[in-house]
MILOFI-522811 format. One line per 10 residues: number of its first residue (from 1); their letters; for each residue x, y, z of C-alpha. Coordinates in pm, 1 decimal. Example, Ala and Ser with C-alpha at 12.3 -4.5 7.8 and 13.67 -1.06 7.14 Angstrom:
BEGIN
1 = as = 1230.0:-450.0:780.0  1367.0:-106.0:714.0 .
This chain:
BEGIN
1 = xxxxxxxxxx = -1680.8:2320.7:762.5  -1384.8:2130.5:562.3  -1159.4:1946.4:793.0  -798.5:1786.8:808.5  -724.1:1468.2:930.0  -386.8:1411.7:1068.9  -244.2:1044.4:1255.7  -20.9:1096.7:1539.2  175.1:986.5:1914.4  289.6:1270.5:2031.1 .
11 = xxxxxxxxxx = 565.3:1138.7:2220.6  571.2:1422.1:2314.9  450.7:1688.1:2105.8  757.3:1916.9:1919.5  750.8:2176.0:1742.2  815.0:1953.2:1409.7  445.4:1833.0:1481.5  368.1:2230.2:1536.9  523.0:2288.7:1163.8  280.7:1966.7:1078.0 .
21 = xxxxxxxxxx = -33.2:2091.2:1180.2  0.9:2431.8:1006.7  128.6:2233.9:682.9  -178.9:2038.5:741.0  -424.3:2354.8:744.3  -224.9:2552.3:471.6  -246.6:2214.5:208.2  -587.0:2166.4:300.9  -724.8:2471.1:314.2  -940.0:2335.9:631.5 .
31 = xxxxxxxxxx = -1128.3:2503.8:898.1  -1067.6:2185.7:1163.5  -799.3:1958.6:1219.9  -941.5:1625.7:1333.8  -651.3:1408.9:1502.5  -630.4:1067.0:1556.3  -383.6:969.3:1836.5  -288.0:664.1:2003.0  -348.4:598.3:2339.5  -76.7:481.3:2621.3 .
41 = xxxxxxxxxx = 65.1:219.0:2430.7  231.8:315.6:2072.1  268.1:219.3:1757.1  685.2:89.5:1785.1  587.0:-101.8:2105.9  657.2:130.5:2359.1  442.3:344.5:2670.8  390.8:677.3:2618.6  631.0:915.0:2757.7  327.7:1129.1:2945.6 .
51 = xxxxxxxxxx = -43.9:1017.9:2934.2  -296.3:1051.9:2653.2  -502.9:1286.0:2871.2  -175.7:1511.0:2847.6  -35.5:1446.4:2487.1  -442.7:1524.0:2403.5  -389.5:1886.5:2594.1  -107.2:1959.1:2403.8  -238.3:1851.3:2057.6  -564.2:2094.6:2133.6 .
61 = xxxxxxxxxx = -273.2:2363.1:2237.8  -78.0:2307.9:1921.7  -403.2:2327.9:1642.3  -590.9:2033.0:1661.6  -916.6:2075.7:1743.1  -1069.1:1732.6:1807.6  -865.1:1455.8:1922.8  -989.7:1091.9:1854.0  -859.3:809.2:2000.2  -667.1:506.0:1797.2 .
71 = xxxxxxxxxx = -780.6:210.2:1993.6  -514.3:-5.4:2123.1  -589.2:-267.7:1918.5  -434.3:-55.6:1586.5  -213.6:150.5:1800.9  14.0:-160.9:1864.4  42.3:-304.8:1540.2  274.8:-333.6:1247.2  254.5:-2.7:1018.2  -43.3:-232.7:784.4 .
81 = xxxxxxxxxx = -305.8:-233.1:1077.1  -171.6:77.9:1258.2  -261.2:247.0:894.2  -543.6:61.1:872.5  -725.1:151.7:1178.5  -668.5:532.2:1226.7  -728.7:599.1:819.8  -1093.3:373.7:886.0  -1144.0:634.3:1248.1  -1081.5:917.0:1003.0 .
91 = xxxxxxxxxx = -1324.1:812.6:650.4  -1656.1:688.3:939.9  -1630.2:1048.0:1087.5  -1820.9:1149.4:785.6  -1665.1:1513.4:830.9  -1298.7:1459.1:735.3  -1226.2:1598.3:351.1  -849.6:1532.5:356.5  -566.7:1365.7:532.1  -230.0:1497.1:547.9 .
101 = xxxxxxxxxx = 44.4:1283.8:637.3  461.5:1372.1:670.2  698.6:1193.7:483.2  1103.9:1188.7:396.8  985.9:1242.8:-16.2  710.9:1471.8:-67.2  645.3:1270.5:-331.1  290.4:1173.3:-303.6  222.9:1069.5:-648.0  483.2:782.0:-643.7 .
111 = xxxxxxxxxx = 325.7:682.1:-311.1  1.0:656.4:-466.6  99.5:477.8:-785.7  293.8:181.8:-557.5  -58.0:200.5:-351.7  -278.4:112.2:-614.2  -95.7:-151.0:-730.3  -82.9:-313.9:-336.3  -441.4:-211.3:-256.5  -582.0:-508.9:-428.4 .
121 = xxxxxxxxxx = -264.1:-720.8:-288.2  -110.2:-836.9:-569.5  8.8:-1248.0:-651.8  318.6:-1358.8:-555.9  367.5:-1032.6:-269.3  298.7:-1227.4:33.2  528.6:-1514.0:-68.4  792.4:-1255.7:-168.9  790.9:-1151.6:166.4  810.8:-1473.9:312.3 .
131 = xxxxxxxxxx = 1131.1:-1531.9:109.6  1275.9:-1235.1:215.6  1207.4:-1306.3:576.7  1350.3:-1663.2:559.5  1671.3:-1462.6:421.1  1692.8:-1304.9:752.0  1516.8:-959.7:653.1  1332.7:-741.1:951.3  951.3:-791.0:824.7  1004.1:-389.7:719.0 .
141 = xxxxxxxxxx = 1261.5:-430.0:459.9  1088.8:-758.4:363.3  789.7:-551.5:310.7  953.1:-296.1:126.8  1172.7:-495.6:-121.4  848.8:-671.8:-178.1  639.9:-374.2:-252.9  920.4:-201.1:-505.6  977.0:-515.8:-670.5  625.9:-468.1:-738.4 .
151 = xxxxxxxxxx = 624.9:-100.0:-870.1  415.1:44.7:-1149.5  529.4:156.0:-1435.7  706.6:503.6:-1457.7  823.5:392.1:-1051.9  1126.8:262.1:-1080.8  1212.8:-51.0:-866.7  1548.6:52.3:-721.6  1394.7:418.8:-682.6  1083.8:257.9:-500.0 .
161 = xxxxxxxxxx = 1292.1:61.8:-252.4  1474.2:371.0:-151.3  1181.1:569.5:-119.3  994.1:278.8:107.4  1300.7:209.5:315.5  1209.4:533.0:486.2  1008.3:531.7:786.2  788.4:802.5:698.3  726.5:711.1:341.7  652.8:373.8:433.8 .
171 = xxxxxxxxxx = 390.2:467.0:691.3  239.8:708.4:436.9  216.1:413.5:182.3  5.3:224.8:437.0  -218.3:502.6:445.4  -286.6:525.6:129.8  -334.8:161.4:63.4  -589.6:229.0:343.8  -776.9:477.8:165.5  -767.0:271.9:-164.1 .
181 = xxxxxxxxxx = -932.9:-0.4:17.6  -1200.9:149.3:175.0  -1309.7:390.1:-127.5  -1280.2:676.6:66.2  -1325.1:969.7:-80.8  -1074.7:1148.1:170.3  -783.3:1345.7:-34.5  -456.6:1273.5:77.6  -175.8:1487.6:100.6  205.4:1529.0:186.2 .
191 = xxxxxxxxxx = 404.5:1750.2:343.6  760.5:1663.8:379.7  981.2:1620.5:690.3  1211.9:1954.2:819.6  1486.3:1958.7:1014.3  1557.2:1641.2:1235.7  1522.6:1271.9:1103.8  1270.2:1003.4:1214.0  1521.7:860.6:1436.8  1743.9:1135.0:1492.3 .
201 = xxxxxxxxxx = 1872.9:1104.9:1849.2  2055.7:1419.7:1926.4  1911.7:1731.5:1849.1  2045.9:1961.3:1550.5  2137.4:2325.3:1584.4  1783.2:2432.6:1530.5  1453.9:2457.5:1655.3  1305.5:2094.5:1555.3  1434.7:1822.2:1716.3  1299.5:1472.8:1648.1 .
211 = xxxxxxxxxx = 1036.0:1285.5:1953.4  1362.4:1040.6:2015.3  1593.5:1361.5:2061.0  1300.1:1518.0:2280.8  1246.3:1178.7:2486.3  1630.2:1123.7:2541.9  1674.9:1499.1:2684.4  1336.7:1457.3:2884.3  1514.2:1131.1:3060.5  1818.7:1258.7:3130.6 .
221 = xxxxxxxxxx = 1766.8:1658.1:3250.4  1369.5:1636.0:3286.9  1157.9:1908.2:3082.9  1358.5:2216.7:3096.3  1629.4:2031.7:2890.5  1324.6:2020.6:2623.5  1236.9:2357.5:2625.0  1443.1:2482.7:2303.4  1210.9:2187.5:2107.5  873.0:2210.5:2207.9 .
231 = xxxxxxxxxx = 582.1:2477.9:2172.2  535.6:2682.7:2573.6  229.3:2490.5:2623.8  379.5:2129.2:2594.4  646.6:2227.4:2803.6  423.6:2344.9:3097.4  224.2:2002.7:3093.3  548.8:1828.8:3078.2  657.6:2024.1:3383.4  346.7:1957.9:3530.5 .
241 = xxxxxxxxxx = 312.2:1582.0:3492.2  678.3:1559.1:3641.6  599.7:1744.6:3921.0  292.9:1505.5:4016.6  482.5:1239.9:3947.2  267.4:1030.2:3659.9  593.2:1101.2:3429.4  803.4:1039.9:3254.4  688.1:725.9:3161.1  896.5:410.2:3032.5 .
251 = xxxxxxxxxx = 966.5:72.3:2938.0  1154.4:-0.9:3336.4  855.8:119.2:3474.8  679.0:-208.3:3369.1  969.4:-423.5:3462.2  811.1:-646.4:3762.8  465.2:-713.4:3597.4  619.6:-788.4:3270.3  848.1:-1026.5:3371.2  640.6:-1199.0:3623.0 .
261 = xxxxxxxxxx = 398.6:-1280.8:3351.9  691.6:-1392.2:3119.7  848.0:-1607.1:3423.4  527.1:-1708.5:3544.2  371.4:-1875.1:3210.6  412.7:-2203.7:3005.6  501.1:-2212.8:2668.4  138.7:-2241.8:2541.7  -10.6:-2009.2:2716.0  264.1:-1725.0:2547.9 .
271 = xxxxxxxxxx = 228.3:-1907.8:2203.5  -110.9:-1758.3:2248.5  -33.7:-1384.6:2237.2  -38.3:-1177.3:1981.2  298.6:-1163.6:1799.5  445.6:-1417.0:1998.8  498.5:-1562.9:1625.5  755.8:-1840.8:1498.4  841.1:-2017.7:1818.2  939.6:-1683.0:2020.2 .
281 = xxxxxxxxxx = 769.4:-1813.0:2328.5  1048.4:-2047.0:2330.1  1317.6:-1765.6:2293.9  1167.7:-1564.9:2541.7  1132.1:-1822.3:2795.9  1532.0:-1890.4:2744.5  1665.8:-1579.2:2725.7  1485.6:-1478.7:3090.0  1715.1:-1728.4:3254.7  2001.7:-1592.1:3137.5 .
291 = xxxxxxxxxx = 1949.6:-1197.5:3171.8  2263.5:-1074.2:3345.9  1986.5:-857.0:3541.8  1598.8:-858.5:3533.4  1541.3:-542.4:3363.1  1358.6:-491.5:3000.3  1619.5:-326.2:2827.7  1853.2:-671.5:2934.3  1564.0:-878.0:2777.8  1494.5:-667.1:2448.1 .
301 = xxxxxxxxxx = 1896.4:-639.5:2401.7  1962.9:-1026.9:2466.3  1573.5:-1090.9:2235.3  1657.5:-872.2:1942.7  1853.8:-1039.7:1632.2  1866.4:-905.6:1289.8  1529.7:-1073.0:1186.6  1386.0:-988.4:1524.6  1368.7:-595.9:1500.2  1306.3:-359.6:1891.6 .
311 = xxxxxxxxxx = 1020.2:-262.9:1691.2  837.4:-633.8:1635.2  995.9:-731.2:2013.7  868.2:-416.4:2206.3  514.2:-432.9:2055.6  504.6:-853.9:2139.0  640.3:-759.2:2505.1  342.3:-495.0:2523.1  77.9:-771.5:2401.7  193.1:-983.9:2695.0 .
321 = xxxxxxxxxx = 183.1:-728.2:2964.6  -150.6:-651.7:2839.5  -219.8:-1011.9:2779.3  -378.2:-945.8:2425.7  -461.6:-1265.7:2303.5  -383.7:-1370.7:1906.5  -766.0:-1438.2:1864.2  -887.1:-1128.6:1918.8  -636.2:-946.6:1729.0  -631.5:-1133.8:1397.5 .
331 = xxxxxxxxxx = -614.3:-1044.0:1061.7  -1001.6:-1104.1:1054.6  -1081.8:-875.5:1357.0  -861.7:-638.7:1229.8  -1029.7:-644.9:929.5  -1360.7:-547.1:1072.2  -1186.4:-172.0:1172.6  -1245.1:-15.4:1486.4  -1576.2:-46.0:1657.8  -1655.9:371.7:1786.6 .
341 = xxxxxxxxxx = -1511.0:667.7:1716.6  -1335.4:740.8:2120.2  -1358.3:1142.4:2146.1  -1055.6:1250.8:2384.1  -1065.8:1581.5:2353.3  -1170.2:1935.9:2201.8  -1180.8:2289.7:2189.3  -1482.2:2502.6:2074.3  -1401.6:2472.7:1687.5  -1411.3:2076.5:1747.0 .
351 = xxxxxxxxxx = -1735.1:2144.6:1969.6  -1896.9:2192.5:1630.9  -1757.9:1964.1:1433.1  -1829.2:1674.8:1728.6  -2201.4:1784.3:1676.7  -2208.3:1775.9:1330.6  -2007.5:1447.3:1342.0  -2253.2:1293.3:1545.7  -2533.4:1333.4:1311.2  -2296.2:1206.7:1004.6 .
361 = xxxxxxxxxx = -2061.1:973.4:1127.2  -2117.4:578.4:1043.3  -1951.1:434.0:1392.2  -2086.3:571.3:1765.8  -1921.6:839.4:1901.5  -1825.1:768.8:2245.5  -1737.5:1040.0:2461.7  -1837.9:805.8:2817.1  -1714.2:490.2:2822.0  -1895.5:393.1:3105.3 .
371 = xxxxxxxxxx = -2214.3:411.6:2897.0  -2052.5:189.3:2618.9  -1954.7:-148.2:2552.8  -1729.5:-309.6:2322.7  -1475.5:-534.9:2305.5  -1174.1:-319.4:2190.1  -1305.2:-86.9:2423.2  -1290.8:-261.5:2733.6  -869.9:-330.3:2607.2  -850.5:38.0:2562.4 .
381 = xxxxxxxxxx = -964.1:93.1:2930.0  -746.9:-233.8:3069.5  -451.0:-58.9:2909.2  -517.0:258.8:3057.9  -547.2:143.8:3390.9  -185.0:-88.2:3353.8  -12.7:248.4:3199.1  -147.2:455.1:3522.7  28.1:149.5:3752.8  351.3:276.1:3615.6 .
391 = xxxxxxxxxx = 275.3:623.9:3794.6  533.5:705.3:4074.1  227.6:839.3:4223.1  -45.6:543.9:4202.7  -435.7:596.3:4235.2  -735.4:419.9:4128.7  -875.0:731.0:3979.7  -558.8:762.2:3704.6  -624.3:367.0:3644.2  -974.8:392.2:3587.6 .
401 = xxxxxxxxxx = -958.1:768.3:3453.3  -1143.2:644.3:3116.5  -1444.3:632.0:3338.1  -1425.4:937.2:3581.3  -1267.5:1188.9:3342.0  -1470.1:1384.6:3074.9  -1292.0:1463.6:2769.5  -1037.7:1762.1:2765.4  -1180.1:2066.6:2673.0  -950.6:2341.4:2571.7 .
């Protein structure tokens, strides 16, 4: 059985990600589509809109057919370790032939050439970088410029910094410099980007509107107002987590725990978190004292500065809710890739390919994590259980729903 790897949120499913997965089938010429999602807490910093348990319902409904989860310790991460972790998930399955990614190009062989060349991390790219970021650069562009002023021949370098100045393309880059250094022998492949942007915030006159178009009408009307964007399925779990009140989901929602710890901590103690970086503990601890009201849109509006992207802020305010410490998220632990292989959900196409992935796959398949242990599994869980606090409607069962509930079966 071949099978197509695919990396997503969901935030919430569209039907952009519906045009994806049948891309990702039709390139691939796979029987399976093996997802890797993130859990509550995503990639840009922020809580899911709905709950993994629901965004893995509506992947099954859309095509996938086994959902893995991206442990929180990739899942919140700068596009490198984000990459990094769900590309390692994907090559220790052992039953993944390709990966198939979206980008703004299409143009997978550029991608590829500027990946070989950062794969082995060239001299001189790391202090580039730094330059750029003592310029004032978001570590993104810094990271870009960097890379194009670094591309192979027959890549032009103004053509490369367009190209990697695009969300999309940049992500995809990480990828494949993720596949380059683990000698996978996973094919990857492109499809590129219809209708609405990355960041698109209204929706266009047709059918595919981006997640931040989706989330926006989802806040303001509630799901109905969604209805023209997603597939019938993800709109009835979206009506369905409203009406039991675990959604929507959002940043507010966290407001009094968040800021107690922030108020509540000395300076060392937040110096210790991951991606409190370059004295921010200091600006943090300032800038609480004089938020015109204690919200976390006040604080991310009175944090963010040109060098200081939402992005980089959001993901450093989601380390300290969780209380993720710098140690255990280093560049060395990182390094080491993620510890099991987290099954969230299937269908009876994935069915099979779980049991044949079981007998292949290099990492433990976990499908109860009460009869596993491991450290990023245990921050998995703790995140689960602070996402489910955000509930209107509060139980220990949601919190603790890693242990109680089996994995969806569609």
């Amino acid at each position: 059985m071949k099978a197509v790897g695919v990396i997503v949120e969901y935030n919430p499913l569209h039907n952009g990600h519906v045009y994806h997965l049948s891309e990702a089938r039709r390139l691939s010429g796979a029987d399976a589509v093996v997802a890797v999602m993130s859990g509550p807490f995503l990639q840009r910093g922020e809580p899911a809109i709905v709950s993994k348990r629901a965004r893995t319902e509506m992947a099954l409904h859309a095509g996938a057919d086994l959902v893995i989860e991206l442990p929180v310790a990739y899942a919140v991460q700068p596009a490198e370790w984000f990459a990094f972790g769900a590309v390692s998930l994907l090559h220790r399955t052992g039953v993944v032939d390709s990966l198939c990614f979206g980008s703004e190009s299409g143009d997978l062989d550029s991608l590829q050439r500027i990946a070989r060349v950062l794969a082995v991390e060239p001299a001189g790219l790391r202090e580039d970088i730094a330059r750029r970021l003592r310029d004032g650069a978001s570590y993104p562009a810094a990271y870009a410029g960097a890379a194009a002023a670094l591309a192979p021949g027959g890549v032009d370098a103004d053509a490369a910094a367009a190209l990697l100045g695009q969300p999309n393309n940049s992500l995809g880059l990480h990828y494949l410099i993720a596949l380059e250094r683990l000698g996978s022998a996973i094919q990857p492949l492109t499809t590129a980007r219809t209708g609405a942007a990355y960041h698109e915030a209204t929706p266009g006159p047709g059918a595919i509107a981006s997640a931040t178009a989706v989330r926006r009408l989802l806040m303001a009307d509630g799901p109905q107002a969604a209805a023209p964007y997603v597939p019938a399925a993800t709109l009835a779990i979206l009506q369905r987590e409203w009406q039991e009140r675990r959604a929507p989901v959002h940043w507010e929602r966290f407001a009094q725990p968040l800021l107690h710890i922030a108020a509540t901590r000395r300076a060392s103690e937040l110096a210790n978190i991951a991606e409190v970086t370059e004295g921010l503990e200091h600006r943090l601890i300032r800038t609480l004292a004089q938020l015109p009201e204690p919200s976390v849109e006040a604080l991310l509006n009175a944090l963010k500065t040109r060098r200081y992207t939402r992005t980089k802020l959001q993901r450093m305010l989601t380390h300290v809710l969780l209380h993720h410490a710098k140690a255990e998220l280093s560049a060395e632990q990182l390094a080491e890739g993620p510890g099991y292989l987290r099954v969230l959900g299937f269908n009876a196409q994935g069915q099979g390919l779980l049991k044949h992935m079981k007998t292949v796959s290099s990492l433990p398949v976990v499908l109860k994590p009460s009869n596993f242990i491991h450290n990023q599994l245990e921050l998995d869980v703790q995140a689960q259980a602070a996402y489910a606090l955000a509930y209107e409607q509060r139980d220990t069962r949601a919190m603790y729903s890693d242990y109680y509930e089996p994995p969806v079966r569609c």
